[in-house]
VOGU-3710 file (C-alpha; in Angstrom, 3 decimals, decimal comma):
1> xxxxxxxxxx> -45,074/30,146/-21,308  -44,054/33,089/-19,079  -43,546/33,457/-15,742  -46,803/35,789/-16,427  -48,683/33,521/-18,518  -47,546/30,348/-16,448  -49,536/32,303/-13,013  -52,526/33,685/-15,237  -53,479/30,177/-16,479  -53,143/29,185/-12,679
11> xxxxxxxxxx> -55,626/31,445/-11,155  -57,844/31,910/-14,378  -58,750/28,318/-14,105  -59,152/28,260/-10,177  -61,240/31,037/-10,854  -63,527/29,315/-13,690  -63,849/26,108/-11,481  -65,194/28,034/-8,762  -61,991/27,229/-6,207  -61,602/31,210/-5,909
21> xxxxxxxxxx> -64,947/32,295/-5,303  -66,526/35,400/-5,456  -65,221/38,449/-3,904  -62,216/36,123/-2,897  -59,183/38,802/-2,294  -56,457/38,179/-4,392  -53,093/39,398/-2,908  -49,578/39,602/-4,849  -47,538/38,076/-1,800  -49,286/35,807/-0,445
31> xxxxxxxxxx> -49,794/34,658/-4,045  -46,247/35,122/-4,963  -45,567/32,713/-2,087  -47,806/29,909/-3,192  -46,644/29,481/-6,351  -43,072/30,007/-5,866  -42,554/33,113/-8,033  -41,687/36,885/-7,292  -44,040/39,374/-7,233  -43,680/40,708/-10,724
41> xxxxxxxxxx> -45,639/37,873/-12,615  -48,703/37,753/-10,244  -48,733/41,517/-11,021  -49,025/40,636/-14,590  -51,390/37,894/-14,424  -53,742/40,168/-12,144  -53,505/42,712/-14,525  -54,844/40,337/-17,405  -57,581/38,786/-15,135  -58,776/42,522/-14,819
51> xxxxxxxxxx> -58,671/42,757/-18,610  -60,706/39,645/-18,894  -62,838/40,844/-16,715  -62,516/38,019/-14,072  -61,069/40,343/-10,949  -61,026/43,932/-10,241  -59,271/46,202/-7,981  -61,063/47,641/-5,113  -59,280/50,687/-3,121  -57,335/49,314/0,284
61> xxxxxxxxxx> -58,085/45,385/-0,859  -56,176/44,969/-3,862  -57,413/42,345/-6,425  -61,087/41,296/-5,682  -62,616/38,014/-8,170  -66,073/39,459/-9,713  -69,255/38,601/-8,696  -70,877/37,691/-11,763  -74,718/37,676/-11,987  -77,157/35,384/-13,613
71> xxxxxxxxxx> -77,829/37,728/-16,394  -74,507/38,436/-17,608  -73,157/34,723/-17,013  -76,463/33,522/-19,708  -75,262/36,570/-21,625  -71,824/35,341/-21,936  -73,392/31,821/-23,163  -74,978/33,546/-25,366  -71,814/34,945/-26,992  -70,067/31,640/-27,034
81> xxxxxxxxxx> -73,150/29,828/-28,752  -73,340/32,334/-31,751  -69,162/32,414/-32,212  -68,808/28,342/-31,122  -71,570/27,179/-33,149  -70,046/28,839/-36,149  -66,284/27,383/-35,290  -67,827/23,567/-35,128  -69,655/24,186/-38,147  -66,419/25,671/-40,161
91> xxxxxxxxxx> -64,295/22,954/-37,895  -66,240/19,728/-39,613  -65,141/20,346/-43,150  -61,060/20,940/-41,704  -60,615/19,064/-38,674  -58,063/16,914/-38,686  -58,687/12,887/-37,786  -55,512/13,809/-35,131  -57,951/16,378/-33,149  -60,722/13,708/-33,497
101> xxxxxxxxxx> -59,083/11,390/-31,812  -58,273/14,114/-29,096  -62,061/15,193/-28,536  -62,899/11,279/-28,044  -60,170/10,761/-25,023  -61,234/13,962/-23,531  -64,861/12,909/-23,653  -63,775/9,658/-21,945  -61,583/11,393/-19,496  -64,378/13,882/-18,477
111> xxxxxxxxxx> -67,179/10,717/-18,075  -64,351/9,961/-14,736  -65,915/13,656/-12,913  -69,149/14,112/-14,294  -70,248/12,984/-11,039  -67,659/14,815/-9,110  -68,657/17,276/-5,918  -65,154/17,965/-4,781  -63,329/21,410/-5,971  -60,498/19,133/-7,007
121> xxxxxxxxxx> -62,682/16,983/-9,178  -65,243/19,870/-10,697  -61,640/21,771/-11,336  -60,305/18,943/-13,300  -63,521/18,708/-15,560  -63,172/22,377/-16,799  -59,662/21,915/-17,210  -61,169/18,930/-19,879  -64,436/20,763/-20,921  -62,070/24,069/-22,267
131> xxxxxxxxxx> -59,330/22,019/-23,815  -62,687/20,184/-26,239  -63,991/23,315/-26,969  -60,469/24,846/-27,745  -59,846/22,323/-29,924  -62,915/22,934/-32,080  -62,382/26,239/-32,050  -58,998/26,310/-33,071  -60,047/23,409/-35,925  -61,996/26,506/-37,771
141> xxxxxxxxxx> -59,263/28,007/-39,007  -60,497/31,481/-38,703  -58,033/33,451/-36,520  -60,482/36,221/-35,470  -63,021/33,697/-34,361  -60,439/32,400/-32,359  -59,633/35,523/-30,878  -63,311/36,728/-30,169  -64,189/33,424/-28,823  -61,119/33,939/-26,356
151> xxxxxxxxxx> -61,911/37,092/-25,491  -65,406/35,790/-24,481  -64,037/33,467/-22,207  -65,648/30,891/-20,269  -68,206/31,578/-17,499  -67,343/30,237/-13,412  -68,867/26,917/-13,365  -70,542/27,705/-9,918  -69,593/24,833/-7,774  -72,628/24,356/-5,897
161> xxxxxxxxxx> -75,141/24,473/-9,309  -73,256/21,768/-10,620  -72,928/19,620/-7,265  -76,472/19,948/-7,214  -77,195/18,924/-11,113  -74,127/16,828/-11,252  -76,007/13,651/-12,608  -78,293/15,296/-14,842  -76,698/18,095/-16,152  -73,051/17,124/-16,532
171> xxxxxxxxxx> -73,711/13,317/-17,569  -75,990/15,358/-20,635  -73,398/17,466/-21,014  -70,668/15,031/-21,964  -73,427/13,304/-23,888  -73,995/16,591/-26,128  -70,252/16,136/-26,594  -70,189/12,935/-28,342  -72,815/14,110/-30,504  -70,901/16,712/-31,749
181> xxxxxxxxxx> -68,123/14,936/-32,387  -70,487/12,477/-34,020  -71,280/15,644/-36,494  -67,839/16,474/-36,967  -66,549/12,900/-37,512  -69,443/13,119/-40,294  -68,078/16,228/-41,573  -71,772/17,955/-41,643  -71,224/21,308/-40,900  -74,896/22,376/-40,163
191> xxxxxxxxxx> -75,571/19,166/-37,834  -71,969/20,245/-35,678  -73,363/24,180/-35,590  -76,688/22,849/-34,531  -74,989/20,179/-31,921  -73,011/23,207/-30,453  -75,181/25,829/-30,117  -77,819/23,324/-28,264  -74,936/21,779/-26,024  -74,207/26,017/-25,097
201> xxxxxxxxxx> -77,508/26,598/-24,856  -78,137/24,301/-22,294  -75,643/25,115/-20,163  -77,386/28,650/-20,081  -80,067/27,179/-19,002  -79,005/24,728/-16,295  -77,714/28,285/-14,966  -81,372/29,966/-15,036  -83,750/27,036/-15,353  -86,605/29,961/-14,782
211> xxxxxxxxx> -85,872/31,316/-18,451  -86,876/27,874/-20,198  -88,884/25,836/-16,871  -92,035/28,602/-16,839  -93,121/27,423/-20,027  -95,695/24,234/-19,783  -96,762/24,382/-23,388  -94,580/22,943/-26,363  -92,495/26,072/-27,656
//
């Protein structure tokens, strides 16, 4: 990768984890310094966290990581259940036994943080949580759904939700993930659409538990 590319990755997933928080100022030299580049990549990466919507410059501050809010964080999960769903359920009929065996270590390798709390630990679990979902993605085969499920990108996991719901949510989380790569081993494309879009689902609602928790009565 780039020098560019190299600092973009950097700060997109220190973003994602939560380790730059909201309304955390972003500033080219101070950056520049930390990561032992010149100025001219963190200028590049900034600009593309500004595309992706991740940061945005505020007059006399520079580079300021977005607040997002409930709503449009459950409306990004939306997005990624529709497109995601529909890459696991192409993925199971192509997937190759290679990226199988992939999905299982990363499965074992994220049981190590489900119960993480530290920034270093939570970090480290998204870092494992994109690469699974990147590789089902990719498995589809379909070049624009790879492209519009980047573009989506990934919600901020919201440290202190998930330090909160860290044996619950995340241990059911990694759970979802063998079962859809249960489907996929099985090659059933509806079961691994199905196993996504619930696994996604969830996740929007560990976010807002209001949406799905008013309701006493069987849905």
């Amino acid at each position: 990768m780039t020098g560019g590319q190299t600092v973009f990755a950097n700060l997109r997933a220190r973003i994602l984890s939560g380790e730059l928080p909201a309304r955390a100022t972003l500033r080219e030299t101070a950056l520049a310094q930390e990561l032992g580049v010149s100025r001219t990549p963190v200028r590049e990466a900034l600009r593309r966290l500004d595309e992706a919507g991740l940061v945005e410059f505020v007059p006399n501050r520079g580079a300021t990581v977005v607040e997002w809010t409930t709503e449009q964080i459950c409306e990004t999960y939306f997005l990624r259940a529709a497109l995601e769903s529909r890459a696991a359920g192409l993925a199971a009929a192509r997937i190759e036994p290679a990226d199988l065996d992939r999905l299982a270590i990363l499965i074992d390798a994220m049981e190590e943080f489900v119960r993480a709390t530290d920034a270093e630990g939570i970090g480290r679990l998204g870092v494992l949580n994109a690469e699974f979902h990147r590789i089902i993605v990719a498995a589809s085969g379909v070049t624009q759904l790879m492209a519009l499920a980047t573009s989506v990108g990934r919600a901020p996991m919201m440290a202190s939700l998930f330090r909160r719901d860290a044996a619950v949510f995340r241990a059911g989380s990694n759970h979802h993930h063998r079962d859809i790569l249960t489907a996929l081993w099985s090659g059933d494309a509806l079961w691994a659409e199905v196993a996504m879009r619930s696994h996604i689902l969830a996740a929007r609602n560990a976010v807002s538990p209001g949406r799905s928790g008013s309701r006493t009565e069987p849905a």
